[in-house]
C-alpha positions as CSV (number, residue, x, y, z in Angstrom):
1,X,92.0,119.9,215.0
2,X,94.2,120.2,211.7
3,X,97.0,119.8,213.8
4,X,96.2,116.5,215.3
5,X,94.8,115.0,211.9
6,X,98.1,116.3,210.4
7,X,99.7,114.0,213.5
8,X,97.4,110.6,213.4
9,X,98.0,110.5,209.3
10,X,102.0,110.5,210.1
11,X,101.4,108.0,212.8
12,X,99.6,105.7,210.8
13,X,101.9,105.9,208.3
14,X,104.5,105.3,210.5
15,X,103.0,101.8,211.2
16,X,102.1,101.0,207.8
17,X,105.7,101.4,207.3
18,X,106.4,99.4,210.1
19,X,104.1,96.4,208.6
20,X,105.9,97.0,205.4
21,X,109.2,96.3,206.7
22,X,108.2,93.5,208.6
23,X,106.4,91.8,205.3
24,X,110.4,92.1,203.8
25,X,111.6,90.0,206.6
26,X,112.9,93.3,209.4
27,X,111.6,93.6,213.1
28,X,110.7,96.6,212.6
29,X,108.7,98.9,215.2
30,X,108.0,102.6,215.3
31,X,110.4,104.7,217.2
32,X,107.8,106.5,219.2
33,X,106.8,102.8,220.8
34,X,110.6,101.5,220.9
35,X,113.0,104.2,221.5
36,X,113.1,108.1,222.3
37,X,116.7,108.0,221.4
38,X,116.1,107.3,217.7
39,X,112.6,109.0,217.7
40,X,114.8,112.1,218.4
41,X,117.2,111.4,216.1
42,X,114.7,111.7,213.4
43,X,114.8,108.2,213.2
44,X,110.9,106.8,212.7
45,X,111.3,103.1,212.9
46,X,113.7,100.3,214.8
47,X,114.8,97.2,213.8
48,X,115.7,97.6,210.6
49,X,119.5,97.8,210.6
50,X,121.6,98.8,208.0
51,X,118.6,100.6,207.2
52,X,117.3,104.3,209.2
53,X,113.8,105.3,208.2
54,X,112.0,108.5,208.1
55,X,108.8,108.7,207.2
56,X,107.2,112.2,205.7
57,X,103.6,112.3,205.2
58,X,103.4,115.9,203.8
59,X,101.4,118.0,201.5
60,X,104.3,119.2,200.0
61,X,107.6,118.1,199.4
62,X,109.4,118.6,202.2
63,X,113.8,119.4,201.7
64,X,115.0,115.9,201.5
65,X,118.7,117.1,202.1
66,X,118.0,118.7,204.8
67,X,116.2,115.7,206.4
68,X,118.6,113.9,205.0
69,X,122.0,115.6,207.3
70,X,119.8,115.7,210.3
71,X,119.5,112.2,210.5
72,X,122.4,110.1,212.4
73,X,125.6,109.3,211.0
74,X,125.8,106.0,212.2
75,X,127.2,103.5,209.4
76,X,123.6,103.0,208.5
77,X,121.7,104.0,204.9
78,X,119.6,107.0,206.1
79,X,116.5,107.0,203.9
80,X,113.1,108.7,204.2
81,X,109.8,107.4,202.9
82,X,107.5,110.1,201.7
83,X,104.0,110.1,200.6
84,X,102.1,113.2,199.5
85,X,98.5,113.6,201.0
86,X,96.7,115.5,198.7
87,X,96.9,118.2,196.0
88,X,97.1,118.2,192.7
89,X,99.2,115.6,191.1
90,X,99.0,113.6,194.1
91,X,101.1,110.6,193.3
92,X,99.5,106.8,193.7
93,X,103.0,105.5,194.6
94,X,105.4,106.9,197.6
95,X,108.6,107.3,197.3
96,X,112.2,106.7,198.7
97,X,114.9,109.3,198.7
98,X,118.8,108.4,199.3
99,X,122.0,109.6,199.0
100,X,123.5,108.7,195.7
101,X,126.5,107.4,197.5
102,X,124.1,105.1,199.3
103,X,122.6,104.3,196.3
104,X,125.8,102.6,194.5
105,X,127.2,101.4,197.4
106,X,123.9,99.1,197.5
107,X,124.0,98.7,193.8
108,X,127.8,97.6,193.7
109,X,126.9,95.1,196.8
110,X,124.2,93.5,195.1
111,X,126.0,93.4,191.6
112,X,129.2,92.0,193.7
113,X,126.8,89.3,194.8
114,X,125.5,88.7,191.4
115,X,122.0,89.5,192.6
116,X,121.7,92.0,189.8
């Protein structure tokens, strides 16, 4: 019974996720309705290219770099979404994890662009 709670809160955040990228302009659907490929590439949603998401809804926090090097190495930023479910300090706000690499990249794009 845990076990299939543990598995309807990851779904459903999965599609929250999903409606969250789509509210930022993406086509985004989970990978478990659009593609097995990517589902088994730890990849949790499609359609939101130069962007792979995973999401982690976790007690705990889970070990972000190893997520991190399983997912693809595809030219896209591999990020995962993660969002603690209970226990003490249980945080209001999720957060993203990135590679730092990723993370200037994005920065020097956007400061190129003079959007920062």
């Amino acid at each position: 019974m845990i076990m299939r709670n543990n598995r309807r809160a990851g779904n459903s955040f999965e599609r929250y996720l999903s409606s969250l990228y789509k509210s930022i302009g993406f086509d985004s659907t989970t990978s478990r309705f659009s593609s097995r490929e990517k589902d088994s590439q730890k990849v949790d949603l499609c359609g939101t290219d130069p962007i792979n998401v995973q999401a982690k809804y976790t007690k705990n926090y889970p070990n972000f770099y190893e997520l991190l090097s399983e997912m693809p190495n595809d030219g896209n930023y591999n990020i995962i979404h993660h969002k603690r479910n209970r226990g003490v300090g249980k945080a209001k706000e999720q957060i993203v994890v990135m590679k730092q690499s990723d993370w200037i990249q994005i920065v020097e794009m956007l400061k190129n662009e003079k959007l920062l």
